[in-house]
VEXTORSE-800320 format. One record per residue (C-alpha): x, y, z. Coordinates in Angstrom, 3 decimals. Layout:
BEGIN
+----------+----------+----------+
:       xx :       yy :       zz :
+----------+----------+----------+
:        X :        Y :        Z :
...
+----------+----------+----------+
This chain:
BEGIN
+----------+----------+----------+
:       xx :       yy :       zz :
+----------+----------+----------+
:   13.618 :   20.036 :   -2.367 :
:   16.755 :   19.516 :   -0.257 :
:   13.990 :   18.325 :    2.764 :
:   12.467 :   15.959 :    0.788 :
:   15.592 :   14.432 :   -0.338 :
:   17.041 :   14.300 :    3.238 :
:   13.899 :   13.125 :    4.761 :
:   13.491 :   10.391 :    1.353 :
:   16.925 :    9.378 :    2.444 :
:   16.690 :    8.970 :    6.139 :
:   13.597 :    7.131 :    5.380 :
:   14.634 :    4.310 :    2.749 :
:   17.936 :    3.810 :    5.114 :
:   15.031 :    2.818 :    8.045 :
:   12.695 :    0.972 :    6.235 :
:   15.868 :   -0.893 :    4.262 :
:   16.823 :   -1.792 :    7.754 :
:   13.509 :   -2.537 :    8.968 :
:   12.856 :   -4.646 :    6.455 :
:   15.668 :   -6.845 :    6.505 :
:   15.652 :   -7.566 :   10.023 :
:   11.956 :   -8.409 :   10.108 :
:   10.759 :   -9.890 :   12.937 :
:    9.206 :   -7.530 :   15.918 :
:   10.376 :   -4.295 :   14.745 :
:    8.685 :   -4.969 :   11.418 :
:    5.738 :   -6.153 :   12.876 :
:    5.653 :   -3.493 :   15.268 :
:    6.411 :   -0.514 :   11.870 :
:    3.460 :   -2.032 :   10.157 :
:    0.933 :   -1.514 :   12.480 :
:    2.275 :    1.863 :   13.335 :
:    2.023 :    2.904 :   10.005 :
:   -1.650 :    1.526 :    9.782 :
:   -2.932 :    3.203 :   12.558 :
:   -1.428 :    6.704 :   11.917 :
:   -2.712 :    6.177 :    8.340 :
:   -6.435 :    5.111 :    9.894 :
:   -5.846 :    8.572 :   11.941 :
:   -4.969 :   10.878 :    8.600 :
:   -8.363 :    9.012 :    6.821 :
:  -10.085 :    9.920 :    9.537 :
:   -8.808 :   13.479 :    9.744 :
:   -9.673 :   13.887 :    6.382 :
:  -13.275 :   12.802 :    6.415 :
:  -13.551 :   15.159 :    9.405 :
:  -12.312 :   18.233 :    7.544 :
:  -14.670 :   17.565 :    4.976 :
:  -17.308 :   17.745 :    8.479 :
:  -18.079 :   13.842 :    8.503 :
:  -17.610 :   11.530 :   11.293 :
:  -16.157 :    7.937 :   11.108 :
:  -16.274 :    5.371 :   13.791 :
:  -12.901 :    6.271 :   14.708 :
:  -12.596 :    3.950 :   17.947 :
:  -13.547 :    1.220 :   16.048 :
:  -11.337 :    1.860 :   13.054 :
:   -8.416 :    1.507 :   15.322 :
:   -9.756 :   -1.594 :   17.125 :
:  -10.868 :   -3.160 :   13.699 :
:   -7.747 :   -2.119 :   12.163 :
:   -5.518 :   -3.943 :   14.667 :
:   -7.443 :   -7.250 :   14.715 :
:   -6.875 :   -7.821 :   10.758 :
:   -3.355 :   -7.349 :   11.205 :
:   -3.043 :   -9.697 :   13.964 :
:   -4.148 :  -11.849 :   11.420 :
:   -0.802 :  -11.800 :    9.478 :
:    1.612 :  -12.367 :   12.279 :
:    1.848 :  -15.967 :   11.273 :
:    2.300 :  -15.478 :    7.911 :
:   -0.755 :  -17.320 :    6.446 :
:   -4.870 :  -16.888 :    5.846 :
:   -5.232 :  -19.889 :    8.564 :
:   -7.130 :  -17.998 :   10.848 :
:   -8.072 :  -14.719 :    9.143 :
:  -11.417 :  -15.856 :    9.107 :
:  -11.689 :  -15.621 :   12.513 :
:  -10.167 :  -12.012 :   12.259 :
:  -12.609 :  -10.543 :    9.555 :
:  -15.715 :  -11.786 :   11.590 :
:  -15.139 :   -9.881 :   14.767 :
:  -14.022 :   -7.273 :   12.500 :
:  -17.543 :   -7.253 :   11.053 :
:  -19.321 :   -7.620 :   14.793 :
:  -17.671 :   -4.429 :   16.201 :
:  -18.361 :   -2.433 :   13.317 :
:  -21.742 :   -3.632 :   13.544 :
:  -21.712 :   -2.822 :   16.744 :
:  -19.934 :    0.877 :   16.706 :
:  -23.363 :    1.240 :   13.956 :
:  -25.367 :    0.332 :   16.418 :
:  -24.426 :    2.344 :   19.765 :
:  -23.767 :    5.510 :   17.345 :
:  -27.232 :    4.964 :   15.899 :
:  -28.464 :    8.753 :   15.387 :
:  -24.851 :   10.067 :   16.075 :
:  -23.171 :    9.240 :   12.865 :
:  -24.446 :    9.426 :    9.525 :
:  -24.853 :    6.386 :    6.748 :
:  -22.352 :    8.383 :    5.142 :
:  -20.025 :    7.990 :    7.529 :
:  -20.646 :    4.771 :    8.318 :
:  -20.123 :    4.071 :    4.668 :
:  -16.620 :    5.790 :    4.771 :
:  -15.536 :    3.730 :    7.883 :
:  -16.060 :    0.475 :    6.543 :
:  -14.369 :    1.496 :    3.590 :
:  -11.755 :    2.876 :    5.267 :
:  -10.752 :   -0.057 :    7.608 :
:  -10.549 :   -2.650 :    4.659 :
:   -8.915 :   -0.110 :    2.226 :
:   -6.272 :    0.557 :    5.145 :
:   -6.339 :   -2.547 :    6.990 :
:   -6.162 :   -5.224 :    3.883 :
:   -3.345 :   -3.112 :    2.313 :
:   -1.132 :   -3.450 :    5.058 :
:   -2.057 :   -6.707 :    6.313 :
:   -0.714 :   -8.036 :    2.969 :
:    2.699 :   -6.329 :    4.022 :
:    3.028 :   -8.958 :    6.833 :
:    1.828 :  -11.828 :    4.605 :
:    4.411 :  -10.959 :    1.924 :
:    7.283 :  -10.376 :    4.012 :
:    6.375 :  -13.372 :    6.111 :
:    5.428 :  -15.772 :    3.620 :
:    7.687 :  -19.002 :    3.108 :
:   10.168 :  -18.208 :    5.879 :
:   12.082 :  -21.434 :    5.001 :
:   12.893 :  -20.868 :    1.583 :
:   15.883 :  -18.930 :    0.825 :
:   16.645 :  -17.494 :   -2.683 :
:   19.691 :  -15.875 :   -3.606 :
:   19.177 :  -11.953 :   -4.725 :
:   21.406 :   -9.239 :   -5.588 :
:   21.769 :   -8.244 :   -2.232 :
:   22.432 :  -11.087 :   -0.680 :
:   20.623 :  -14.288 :    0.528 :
:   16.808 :  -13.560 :    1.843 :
:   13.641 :  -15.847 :    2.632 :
:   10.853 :  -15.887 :   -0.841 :
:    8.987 :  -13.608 :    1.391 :
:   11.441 :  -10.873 :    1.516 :
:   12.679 :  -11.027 :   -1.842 :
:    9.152 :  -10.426 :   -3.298 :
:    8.256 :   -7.693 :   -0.523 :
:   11.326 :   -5.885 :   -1.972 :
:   10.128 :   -6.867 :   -5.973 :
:    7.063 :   -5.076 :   -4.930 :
:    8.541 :   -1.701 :   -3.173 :
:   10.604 :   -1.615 :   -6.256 :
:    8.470 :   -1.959 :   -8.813 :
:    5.704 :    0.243 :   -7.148 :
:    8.469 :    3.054 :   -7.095 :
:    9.488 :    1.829 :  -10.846 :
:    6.108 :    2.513 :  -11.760 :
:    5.991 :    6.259 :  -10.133 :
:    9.106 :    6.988 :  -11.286 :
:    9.121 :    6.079 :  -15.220 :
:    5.754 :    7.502 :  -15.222 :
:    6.862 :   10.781 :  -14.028 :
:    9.969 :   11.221 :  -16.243 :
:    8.185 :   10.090 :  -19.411 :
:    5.162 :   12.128 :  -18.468 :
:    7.625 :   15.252 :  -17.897 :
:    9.399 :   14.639 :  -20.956 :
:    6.695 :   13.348 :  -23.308 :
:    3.435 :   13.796 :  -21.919 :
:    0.552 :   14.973 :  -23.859 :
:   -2.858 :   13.237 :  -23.466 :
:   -4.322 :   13.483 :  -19.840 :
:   -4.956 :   10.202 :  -18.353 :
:   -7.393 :   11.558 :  -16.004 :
:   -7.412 :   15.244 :  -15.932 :
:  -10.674 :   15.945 :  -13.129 :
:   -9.073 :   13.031 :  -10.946 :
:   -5.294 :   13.639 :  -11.355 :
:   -4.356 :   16.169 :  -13.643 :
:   -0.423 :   15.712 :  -13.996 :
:   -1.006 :   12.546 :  -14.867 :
:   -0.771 :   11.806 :  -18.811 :
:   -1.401 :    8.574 :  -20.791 :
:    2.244 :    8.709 :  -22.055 :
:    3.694 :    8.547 :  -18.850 :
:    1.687 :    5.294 :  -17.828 :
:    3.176 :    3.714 :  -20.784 :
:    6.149 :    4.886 :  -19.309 :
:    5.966 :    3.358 :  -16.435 :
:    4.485 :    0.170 :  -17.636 :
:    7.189 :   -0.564 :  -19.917 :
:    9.803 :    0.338 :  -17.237 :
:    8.046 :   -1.461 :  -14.281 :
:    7.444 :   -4.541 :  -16.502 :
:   11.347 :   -4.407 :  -17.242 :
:   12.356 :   -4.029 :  -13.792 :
:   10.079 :   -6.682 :  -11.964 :
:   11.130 :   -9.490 :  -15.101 :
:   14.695 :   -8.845 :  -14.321 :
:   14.606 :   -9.216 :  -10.896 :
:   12.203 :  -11.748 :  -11.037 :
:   14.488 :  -13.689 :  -13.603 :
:   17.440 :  -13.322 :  -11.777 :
:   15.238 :  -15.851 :   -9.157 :
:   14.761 :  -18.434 :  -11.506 :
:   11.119 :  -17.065 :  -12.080 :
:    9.957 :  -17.616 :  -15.700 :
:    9.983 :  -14.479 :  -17.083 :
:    6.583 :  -14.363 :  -19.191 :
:    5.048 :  -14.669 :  -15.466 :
:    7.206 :  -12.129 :  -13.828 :
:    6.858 :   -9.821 :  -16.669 :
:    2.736 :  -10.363 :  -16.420 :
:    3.461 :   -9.459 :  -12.578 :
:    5.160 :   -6.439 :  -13.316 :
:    2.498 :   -5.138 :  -15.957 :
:   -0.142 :   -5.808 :  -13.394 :
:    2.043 :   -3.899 :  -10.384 :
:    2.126 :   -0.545 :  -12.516 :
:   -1.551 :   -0.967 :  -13.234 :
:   -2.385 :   -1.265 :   -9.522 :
:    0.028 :    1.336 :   -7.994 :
:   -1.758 :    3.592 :  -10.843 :
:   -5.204 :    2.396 :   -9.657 :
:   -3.997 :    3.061 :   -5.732 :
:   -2.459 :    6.371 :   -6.766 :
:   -5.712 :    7.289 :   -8.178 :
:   -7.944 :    6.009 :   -5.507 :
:   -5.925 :    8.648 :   -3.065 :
:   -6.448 :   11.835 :   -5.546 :
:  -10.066 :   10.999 :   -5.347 :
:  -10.307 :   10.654 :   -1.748 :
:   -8.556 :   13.943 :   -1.095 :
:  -10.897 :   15.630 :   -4.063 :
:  -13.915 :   14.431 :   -2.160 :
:  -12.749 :   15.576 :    1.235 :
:  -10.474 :   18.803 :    0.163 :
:   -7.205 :   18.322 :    0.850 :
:   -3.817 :   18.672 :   -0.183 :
:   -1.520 :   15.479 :    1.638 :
:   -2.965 :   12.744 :    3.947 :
:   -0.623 :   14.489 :    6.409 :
:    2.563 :   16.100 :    6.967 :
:    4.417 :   13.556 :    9.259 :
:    7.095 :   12.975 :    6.092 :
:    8.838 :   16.496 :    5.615 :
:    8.371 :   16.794 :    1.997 :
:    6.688 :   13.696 :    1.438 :
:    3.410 :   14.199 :    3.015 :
:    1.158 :   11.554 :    5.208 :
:    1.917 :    7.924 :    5.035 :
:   -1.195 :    7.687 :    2.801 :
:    0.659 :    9.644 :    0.092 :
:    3.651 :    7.070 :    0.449 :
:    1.395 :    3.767 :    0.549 :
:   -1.238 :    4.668 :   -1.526 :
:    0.238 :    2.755 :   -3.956 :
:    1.481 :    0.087 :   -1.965 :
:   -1.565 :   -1.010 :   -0.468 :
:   -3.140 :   -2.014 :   -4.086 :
:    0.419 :   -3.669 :   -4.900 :
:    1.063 :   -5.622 :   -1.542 :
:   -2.009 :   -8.084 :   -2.056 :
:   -1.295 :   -8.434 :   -5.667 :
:    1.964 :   -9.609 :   -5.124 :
:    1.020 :  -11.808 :   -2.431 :
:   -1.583 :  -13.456 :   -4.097 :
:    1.289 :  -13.801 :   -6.952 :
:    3.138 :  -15.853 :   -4.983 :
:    0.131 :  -18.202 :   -3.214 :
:   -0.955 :  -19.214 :   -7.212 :
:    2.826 :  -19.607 :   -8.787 :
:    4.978 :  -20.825 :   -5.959 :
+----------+----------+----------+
């Protein structure tokens, strides 16, 4: 316990810092964290004795984040077609090497990996010139709402687990997740929905939308959480990895994230 509140420390302190200053060494912790989740996906599928088109996850991977540098879907068209050529292609020159399976599991894996995290350079990115005032200070639109999302993505994790602890009683999802209880999503939907509105308020959002926003983020993290528990089921593991001491892979700590990211995103495109 004491590891995994050192190492939960350490880690918000970086990523706080991180994700104020933006910039490069945002940039630069986004793709890392991309590519060494790519590499736990991959080690997964492998202990469960399949094998991805590693090569051109990475490649693949890269190219749709290099689509979010700017900040926009200008020229993300342009990314997601050679995107689709070299994994065409990787299909191609591993023809008889690789199974449909695995090809199956690659493509799924790139745009499950690759989307997420591309939206994590969109968000924070998006709007640089506007500035609202937040709690913490004065930040761009982009940064303000990249934080609204960590938040209410942990929100949603942690009323779920204290009002599952406390109150739970009807499995949600017993053969996928089995901690997981229908009282503790209405847990964390009521708390997540809170905490998004306020913050979202405090913005001059209206809060009917924010609050909409914030039932939709627990629904999604829930979804993401879930999509992880069945992808370790299938291939039979524990974590993603162990690169977090305590924590697990990077997998277990975005899983959630890379369902929320886009939504919030997309949020922003429709309202602002």
């Amino acid at each position: 316990m004491l590891t995994r509140i050192i190492s939960g420390v350490v880690g918000i302190t970086l990523a706080t810092a991180i994700i104020q200053y933006g910039g490069v060494p945002y940039a630069v912790a986004v793709f890392l964290l991309a590519l060494i989740g790519w590499r736990e996906y991959t080690a997964a599928f492998h202990h469960k004795g399949l094998k991805l088109l590693s090569a051109a996850g990475y490649i693949s991977i890269i190219i749709l984040l290099l689509g979010g540098l700017s900040g926009d879907l200008s020229h993300l068209g342009i990314h997601l077609t050679v995107v689709t050529f070299i994994l065409l292609l990787a299909l191609v020159y591993l023809h008889g090497k690789i199974s449909a399976e695995g090809v199956a599991f690659s493509v799924m894996g790139v745009f499950y990996i690759g989307w997420g995290f591309l939206h994590l350079l969109l968000l924070r990115n998006f709007a640089p010139d506007t500035s609202v005032q937040t709690f913490a200070g004065e930040m761009t639109l982009g940064c303000a709402f990249l934080w609204i999302m960590f938040l209410g993505t942990w929100s949603s994790d942690t009323f779920a687990y204290f009002t599952g602890y406390f109150f739970g009683r009807h499995k949600m999802s017993p053969e996928i997740s089995p901690k997981k209880t229908i009282e503790g999503f209405i847990g964390g939907l009521v708390g997540t929905t809170a905490v998004v509105t306020a913050l979202g308020v405090h913005l001059g959002m209206a809060a009917w939308l924010m609050a909409g926003l914030g039932a939709a983020v627990c629904i999604l993290a829930t979804l993401g959480d879930l999509v992880e528990s069945v992808i370790k089921r299938y291939t039979g593991i524990k974590d993603s990895g162990n690169i977090i001491p305590g924590h697990g892979g990077i997998l277990d700590r975005f899983d959630s994230v890379i369902f929320t990211a886009p939504l919030v995103y997309w949020f922003l495109i429709l309202v602002r």
